[in-house]
C-alpha positions in Angstrom: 0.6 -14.7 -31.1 0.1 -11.2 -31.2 3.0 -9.2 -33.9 5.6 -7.8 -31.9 4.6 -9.7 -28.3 7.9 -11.7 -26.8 7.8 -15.4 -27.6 5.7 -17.3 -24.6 4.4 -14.5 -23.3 -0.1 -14.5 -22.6 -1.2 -12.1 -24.2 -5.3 -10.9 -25.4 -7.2 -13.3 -26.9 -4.8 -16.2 -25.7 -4.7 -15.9 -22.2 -4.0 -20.0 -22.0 -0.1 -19.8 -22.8 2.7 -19.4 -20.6 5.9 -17.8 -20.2 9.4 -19.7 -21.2 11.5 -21.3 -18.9 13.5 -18.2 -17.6 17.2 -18.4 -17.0 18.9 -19.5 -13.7 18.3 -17.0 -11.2 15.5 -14.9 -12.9 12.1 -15.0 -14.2 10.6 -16.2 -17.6 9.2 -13.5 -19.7 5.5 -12.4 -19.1 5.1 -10.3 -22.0 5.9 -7.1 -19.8 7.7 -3.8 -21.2 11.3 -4.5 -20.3 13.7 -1.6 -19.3 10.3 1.0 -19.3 11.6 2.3 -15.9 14.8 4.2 -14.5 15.8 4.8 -10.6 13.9 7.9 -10.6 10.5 6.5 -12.7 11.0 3.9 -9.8 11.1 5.9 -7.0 8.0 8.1 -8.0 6.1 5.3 -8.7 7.0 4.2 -5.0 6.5 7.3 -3.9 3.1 7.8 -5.6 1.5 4.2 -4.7 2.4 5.5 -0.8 0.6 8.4 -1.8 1.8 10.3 1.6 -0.5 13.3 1.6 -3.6 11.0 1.7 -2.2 8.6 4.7 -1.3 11.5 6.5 -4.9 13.0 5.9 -6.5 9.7 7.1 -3.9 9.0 10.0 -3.3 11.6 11.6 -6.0 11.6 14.1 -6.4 8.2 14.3 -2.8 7.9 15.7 -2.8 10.8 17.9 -6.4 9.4 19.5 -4.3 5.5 20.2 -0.8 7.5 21.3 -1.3 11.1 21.6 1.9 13.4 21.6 3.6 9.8 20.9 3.0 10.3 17.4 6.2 11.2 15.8 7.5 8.5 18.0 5.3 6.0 16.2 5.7 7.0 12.7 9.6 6.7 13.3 8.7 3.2 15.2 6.9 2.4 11.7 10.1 2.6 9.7 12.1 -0.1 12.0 10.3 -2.9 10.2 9.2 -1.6 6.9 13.0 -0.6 6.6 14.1 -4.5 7.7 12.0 -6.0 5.6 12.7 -4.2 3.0 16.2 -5.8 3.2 14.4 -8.7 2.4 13.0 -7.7 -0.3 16.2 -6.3 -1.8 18.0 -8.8 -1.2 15.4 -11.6 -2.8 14.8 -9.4 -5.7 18.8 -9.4 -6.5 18.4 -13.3 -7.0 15.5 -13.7 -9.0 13.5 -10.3 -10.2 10.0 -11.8 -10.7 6.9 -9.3 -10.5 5.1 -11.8 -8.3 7.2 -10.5 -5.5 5.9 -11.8 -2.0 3.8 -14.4 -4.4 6.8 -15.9 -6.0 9.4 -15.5 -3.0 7.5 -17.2 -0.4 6.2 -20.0 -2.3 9.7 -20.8 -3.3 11.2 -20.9 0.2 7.5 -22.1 2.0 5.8 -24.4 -1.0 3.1 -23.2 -3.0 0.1 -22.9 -0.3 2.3 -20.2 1.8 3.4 -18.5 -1.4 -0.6 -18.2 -2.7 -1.5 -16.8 0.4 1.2 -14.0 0.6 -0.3 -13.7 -2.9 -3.6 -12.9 -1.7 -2.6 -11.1 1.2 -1.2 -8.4 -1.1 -4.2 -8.8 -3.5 -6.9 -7.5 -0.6 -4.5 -5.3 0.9 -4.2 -3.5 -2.1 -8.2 -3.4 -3.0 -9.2 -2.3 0.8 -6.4 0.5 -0.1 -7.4 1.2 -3.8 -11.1 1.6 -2.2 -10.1 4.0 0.5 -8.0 6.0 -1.5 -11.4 6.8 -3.8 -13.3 7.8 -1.2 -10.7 10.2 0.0 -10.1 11.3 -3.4 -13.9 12.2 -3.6 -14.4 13.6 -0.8 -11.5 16.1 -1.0 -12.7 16.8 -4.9 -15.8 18.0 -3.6 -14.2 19.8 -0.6 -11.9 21.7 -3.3 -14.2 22.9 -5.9 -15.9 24.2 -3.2 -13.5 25.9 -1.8 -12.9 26.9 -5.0 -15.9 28.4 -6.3 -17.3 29.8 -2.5 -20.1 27.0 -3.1 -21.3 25.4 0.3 -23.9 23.1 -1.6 -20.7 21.9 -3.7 -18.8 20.7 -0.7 -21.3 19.5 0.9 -22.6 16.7 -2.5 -20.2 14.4 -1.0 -22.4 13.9 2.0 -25.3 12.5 -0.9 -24.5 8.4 -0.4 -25.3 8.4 -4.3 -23.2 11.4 -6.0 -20.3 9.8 -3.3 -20.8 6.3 -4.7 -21.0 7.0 -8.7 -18.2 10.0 -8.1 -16.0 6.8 -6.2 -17.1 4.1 -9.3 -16.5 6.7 -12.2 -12.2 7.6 -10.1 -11.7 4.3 -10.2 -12.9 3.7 -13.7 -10.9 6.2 -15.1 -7.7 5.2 -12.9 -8.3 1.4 -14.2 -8.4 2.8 -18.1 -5.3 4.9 -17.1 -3.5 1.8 -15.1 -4.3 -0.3 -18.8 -2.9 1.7 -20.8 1.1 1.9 -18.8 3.1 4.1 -17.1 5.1 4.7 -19.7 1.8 6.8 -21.4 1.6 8.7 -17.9 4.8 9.4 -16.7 5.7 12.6 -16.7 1.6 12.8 -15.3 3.0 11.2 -11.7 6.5 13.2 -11.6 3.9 16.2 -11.5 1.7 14.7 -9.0 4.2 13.6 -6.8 6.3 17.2 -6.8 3.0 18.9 -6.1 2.1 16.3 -2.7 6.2 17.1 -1.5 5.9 20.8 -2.1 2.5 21.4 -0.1 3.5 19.2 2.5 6.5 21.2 3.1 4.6 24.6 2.9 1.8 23.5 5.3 4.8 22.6 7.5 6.4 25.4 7.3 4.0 27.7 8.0 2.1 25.8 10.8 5.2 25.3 12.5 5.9 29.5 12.2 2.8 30.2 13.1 2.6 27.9 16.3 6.4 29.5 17.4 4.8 33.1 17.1 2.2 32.1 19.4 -1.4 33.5 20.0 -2.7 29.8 19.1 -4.9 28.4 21.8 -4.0 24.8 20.8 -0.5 24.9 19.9 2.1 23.1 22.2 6.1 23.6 21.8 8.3 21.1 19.9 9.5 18.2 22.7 12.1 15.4 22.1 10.1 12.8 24.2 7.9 13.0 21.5 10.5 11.3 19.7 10.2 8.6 21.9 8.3 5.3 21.5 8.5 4.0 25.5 6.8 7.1 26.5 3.4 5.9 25.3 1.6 4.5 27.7 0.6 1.0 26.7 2.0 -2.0 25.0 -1.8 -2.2 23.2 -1.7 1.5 22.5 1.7 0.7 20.9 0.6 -1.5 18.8 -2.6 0.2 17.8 -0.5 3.4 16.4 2.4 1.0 14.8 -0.3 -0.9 12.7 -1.6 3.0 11.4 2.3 3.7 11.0 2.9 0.5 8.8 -0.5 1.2 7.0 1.7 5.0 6.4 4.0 3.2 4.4 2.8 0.3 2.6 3.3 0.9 -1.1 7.1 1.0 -1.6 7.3 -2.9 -2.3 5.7 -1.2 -5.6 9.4 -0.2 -6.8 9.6 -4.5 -7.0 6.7 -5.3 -8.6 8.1 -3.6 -11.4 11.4 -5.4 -11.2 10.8 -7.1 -15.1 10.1 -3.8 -16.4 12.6 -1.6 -15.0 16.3 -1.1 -16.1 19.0 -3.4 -14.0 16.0 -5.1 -12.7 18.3 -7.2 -9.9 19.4 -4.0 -8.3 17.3 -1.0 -9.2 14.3 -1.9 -7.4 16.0 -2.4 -4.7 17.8 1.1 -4.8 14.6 3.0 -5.2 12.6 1.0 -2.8 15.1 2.6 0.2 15.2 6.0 -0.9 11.4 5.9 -1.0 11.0 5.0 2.1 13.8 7.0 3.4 11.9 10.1 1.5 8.6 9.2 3.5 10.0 8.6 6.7 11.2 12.4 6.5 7.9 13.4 5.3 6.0 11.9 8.0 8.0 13.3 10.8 8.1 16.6 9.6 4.4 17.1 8.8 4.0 15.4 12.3 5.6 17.4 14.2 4.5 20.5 12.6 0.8 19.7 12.9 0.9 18.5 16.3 2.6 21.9 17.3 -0.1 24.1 15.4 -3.1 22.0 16.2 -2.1 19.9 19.9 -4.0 17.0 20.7 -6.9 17.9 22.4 -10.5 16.7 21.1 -12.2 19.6 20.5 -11.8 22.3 17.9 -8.6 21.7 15.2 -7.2 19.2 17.7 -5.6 16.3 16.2 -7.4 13.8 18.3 -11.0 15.4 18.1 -13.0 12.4 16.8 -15.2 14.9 14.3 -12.3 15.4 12.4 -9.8 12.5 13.2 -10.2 10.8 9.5 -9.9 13.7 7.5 -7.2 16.1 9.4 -6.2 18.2 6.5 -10.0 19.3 5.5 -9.8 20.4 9.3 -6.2 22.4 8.9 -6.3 23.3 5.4 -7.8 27.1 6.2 -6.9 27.8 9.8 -2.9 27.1 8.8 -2.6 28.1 4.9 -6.1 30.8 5.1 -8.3 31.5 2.1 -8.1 31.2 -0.7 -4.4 29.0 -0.5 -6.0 26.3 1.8 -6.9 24.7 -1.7 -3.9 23.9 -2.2 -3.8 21.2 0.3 -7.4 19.8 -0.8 -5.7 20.1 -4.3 -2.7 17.7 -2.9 -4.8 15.4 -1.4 -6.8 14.6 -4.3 -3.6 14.9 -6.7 -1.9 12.2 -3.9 -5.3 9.9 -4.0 -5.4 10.6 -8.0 -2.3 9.5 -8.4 -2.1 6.1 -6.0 -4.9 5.2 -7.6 -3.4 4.5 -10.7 -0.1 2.8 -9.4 -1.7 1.4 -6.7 -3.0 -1.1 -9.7 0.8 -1.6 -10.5 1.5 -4.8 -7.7 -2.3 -6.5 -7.6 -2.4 -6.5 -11.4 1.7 -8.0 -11.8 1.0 -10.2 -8.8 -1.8 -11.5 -10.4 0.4 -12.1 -13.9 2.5 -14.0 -12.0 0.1 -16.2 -10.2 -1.2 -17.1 -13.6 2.0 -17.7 -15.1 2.6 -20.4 -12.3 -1.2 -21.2 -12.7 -1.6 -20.3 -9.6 -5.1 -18.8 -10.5 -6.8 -18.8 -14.0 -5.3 -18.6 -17.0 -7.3 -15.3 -18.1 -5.6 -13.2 -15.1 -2.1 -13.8 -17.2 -3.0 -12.0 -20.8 -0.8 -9.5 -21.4 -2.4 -6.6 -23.7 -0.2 -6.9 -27.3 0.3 -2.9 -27.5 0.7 -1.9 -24.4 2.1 -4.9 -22.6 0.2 -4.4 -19.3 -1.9 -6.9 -17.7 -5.0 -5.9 -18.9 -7.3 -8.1 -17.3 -5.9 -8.7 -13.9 -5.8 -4.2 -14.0 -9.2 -4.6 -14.9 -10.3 -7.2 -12.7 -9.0 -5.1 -9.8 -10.7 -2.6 -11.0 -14.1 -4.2 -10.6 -13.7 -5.8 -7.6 -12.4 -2.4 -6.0 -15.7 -0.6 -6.9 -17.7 -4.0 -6.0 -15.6 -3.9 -2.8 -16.3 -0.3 -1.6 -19.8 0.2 -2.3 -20.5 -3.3 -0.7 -18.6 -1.4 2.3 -20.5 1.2 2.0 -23.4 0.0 2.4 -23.0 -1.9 5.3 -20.8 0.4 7.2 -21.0 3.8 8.1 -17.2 4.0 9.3 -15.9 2.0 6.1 -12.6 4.1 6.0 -11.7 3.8 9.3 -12.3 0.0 9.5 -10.9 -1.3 6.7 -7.8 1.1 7.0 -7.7 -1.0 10.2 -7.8 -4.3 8.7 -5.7 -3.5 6.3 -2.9 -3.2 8.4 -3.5 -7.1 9.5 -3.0 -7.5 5.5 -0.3 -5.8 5.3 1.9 -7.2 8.3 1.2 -10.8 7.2 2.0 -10.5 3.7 5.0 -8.8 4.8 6.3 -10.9 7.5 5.8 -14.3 5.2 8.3 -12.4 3.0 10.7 -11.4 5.6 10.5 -15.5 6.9 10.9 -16.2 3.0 14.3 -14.0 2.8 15.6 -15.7 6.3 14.7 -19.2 4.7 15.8 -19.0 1.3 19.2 -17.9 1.8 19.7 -20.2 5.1 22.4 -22.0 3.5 24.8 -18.8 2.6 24.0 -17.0 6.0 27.8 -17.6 6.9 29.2 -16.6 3.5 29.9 -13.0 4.7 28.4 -11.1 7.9 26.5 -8.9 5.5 24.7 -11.8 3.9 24.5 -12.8 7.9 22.8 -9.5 8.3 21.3 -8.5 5.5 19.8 -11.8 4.4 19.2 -13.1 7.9 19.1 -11.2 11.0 17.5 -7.7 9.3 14.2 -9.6 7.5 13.6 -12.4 10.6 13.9 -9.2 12.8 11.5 -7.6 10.8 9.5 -10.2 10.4 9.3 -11.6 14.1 8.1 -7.6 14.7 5.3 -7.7 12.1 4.2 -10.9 13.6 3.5 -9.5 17.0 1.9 -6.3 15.6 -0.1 -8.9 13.8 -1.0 -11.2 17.1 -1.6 -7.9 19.5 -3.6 -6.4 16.4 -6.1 -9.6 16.6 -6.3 -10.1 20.2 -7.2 -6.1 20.1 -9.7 -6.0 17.5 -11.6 -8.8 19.0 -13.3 -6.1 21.6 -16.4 -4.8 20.2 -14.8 -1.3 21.3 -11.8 -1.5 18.4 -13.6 0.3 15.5 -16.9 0.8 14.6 -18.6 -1.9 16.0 -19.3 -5.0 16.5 -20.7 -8.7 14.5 -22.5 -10.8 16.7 -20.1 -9.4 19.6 -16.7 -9.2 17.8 -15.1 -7.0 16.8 -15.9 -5.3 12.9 -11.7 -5.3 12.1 -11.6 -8.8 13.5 -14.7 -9.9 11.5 -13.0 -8.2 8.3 -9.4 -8.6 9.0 -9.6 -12.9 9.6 -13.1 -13.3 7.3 -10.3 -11.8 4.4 -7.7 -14.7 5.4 -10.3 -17.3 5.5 -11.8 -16.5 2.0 -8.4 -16.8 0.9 -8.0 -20.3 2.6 -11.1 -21.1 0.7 -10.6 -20.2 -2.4 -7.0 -21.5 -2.3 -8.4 -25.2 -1.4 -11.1 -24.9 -4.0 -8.7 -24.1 -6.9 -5.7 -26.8 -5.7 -8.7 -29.3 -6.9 -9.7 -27.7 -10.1 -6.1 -26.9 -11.1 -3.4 -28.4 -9.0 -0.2 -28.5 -11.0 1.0 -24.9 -9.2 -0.1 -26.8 -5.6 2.2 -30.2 -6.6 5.0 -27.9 -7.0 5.5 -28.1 -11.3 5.2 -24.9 -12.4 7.5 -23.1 -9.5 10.3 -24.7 -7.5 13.3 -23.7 -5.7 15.8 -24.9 -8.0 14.1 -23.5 -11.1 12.9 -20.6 -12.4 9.4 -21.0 -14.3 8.9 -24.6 -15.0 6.1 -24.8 -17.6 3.9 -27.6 -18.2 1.9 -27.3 -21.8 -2.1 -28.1 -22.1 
């Protein structure tokens, strides 16, 4: 054991031991930096591993071309279930803080085959995301030093398939390094980040809403309420389509949890920062919304938001014709400041998920070693790390429209992870649902709402994606975000069964029941 590591916990070089038992009604010790984090390290890190700038750049168009002026509408529709199950997730984290999160929560209420796969669901979901947010990243760096320097052949390197690729592989590297190494070392490098993303969004908001009010823009529409208004658009499928982009706009709060056993008052904190997170992005979102879609409209051609030339980059679009030369860096600036700095919390729930998995032997013993110094999970951060690089340039490769589709899938990730935990809440606390009507509400009829909603975006998300139409194209006549989206959730069926047979204490239930916290059994 490593001088100064916790007693029980992995860390390098003996990545075969396990935490303690924990105490009733929390987790054991993994070796993790306890009390690291306050309510406002908390919500930045939230904030951050949104990393709102970047979805809006990369959503924008996509939403307007499924709802059109329905887009604030949608983004609002978004919150209803991230803020329900959030509940959930508030509520579960109060009675036992465990990084695993989803992981941990659903296997305890579901047995240990639901739990892995809510494991896994947020382990993909957060390397398709990790991978899109380096391509945006390096595409906007590219777009901003030429901007910067009045260098066409600059901007234009990120069109070269191999300075894109080695600029993506060298981001993530460097995010991996930075992720290793703790937030702690890079704190005050994230409150930065995240200030500048807030600040530019409210400048480009405020002057593309003065400029479309002053008129002479041949695009710009006035401000409506019914835009406001989700049963204005015009199908339940076009509905859905924009509410699986929305969710996608949020994912990343639930990062507030994952740091539950590092962050001071870890039953209630997380909880606390998780909601103003969200209730920051939800005001965000609208604003910058609204503001574009009155500067730009929603035609297809020119700077409107649903022209499909620009529809997955808006901002590189906007940038000039709303801020002008030379501040329209400052939005590519924010972009790549908002993918700079996801990418390195982004790292924060698939490498603490993965901790926990191992600790419950869930998966091999190697992903639970806890670095001695700086009490990260070094090799489940680094092991992301890899297999986001692997995952992106495989992408890459095949597909043309990588971004778009796997944004796409994602949002099938996303929802079912989610839901499983909203179903795990409702579950897990069926006993004390007639304590008090909050518990009734907050532990019951909030997450199985929630839940029951990101089910059907879920179903109508399949049944949609099956067309060869929905994204890019088509595999042997289906559907690319089909073929990606259920190919993900099969591989994880797979590798679920394959390691129940080479290790299946986790799978009889020994090392994680309901009654018990982390129940260890020794080599």
């Amino acid at each position: 054991m490593a001088p100064g590591a916790p007693q029980g916990a992995p860390v390098s070089g003996t990545s075969g031991d396990l935490p303690d038992r924990g105490t009733a009604g929390g987790a054991g010790d993994k070796g993790l930096r306890g009390g690291s984090v306050g309510l406002l390290g908390s919500v930045v890190l939230g904030v951050s591993t949104v990393a709102p700038v970047y979805c809006l750049t990369a959503t924008l168009g996509p939403t307007v071309t499924a709802v059109g002026v329905q887009m604030p509408a949608v983004f609002l529709a978004g919150f209803l279930p991230m803020l329900l199950v959030a509940f959930a997730y508030k509520e579960l984290n109060k009675d036992f803080p465990d990084c695993g999160t989803s992981f941990t929560w659903a296997a305890r209420a579901f047995g240990p085959r639901v739990g892995w796969m809510a494991g896994w669901g947020l382990t993909v979901a957060t390397i398709i995301v990790l991978s899109n947010l380096a391509g945006v990243a390096t595409e906007f760096l590219y777009l901003m030093l030429g901007e910067m320097t009045g260098s066409g052949w600059i901007a234009e390197l990120d069109q070269d398939k191999a300075v894109h690729l080695l600029t993506v592989v060298l981001l993530i590297a460097g995010a991996t390094a930075m992720s290793y190494r703790g937030m702690t070392a890079t704190k005050w490098f994230q409150y930065g980040l995240v200030g500048l993303q807030l600040a530019v969004l409210l400048l480009f908001s405020g002057i593309a809403v003065g400029r479309a009010v002053s008129g002479g823009l041949p695009d710009s529409i006035g401000f409506s309420p019914s835009w406001l208004d989700p049963l204005q658009v015009g199908s339940f499928s076009a509905f859905t389509a924009g509410l699986s982009l929305s969710i996608f706009m949020y994912w990343g709060w639930d990062t507030c949890l994952t740091m539950n056993e590092e962050t001071l008052g870890s039953a209630r904190t997380p909880g606390r920062a998780a909601m103003i997170s969200m209730v920051t992005l939800v005001g965000s979102y609208l604003l910058v919304a609204v503001a574009a879609q009155m500067f730009a409209g929603v035609g297809s051609t020119g700077t409107g938001l649903g022209n499909p030339a620009t529809a997955d980059n808006v901002f590189a679009a906007l940038a000039r014709p709303v801020l002008g030369s030379p501040w329209s860096v400052l939005l590519f600036l924010a972009v790549v400041a908002s993918a700079a700095a996801s990418l390195q919390t982004t790292f924060i729930p698939v490498a603490r998920t993965l901790l926990a998995m191992s600790a419950y032997r869930a998966v091999p013993p190697r992903f639970g070693t806890v670095h001695p110094r700086f009490r990260t999970p070094g090799y489940a951060t680094v092991a992301a790390g890899v297999a986001t690089a692997v995952f992106y340039v495989g992408m890459s490769l095949i597909s043309e429209n990588v971004v778009q589709d796997t944004i796409l899938a994602l949002g099938l990730m996303i929802c079912f992870y989610y839901a499983l935990t909203a179903f795990a809440c409702a579950w897990y606390f069926r006993r004390t649902l007639r304590t008090s009507p909050r518990d009734l509400l907050l532990r019951g009829i909030a997450p199985l709402l929630g839940g029951v909603l990101l089910t059907a975006v879920f179903l109508q998300t399949l049944t949609d994606a099956w067309s060869p139409d929905y994204g890019s194209g088509a595999v042997l006549g289906i559907g690319s975000v089909f073929v990606i989206g259920v190919g993900i959730l099969l591989l994880g069926a797979a590798l679920m069964t394959w390691y129940g047979r080479v290790r299946p204490e986790f799978f009889r239930g020994e090392t994680l029941r309901e009654d018990a916290s982390a129940l260890v059994v020794e080599d």
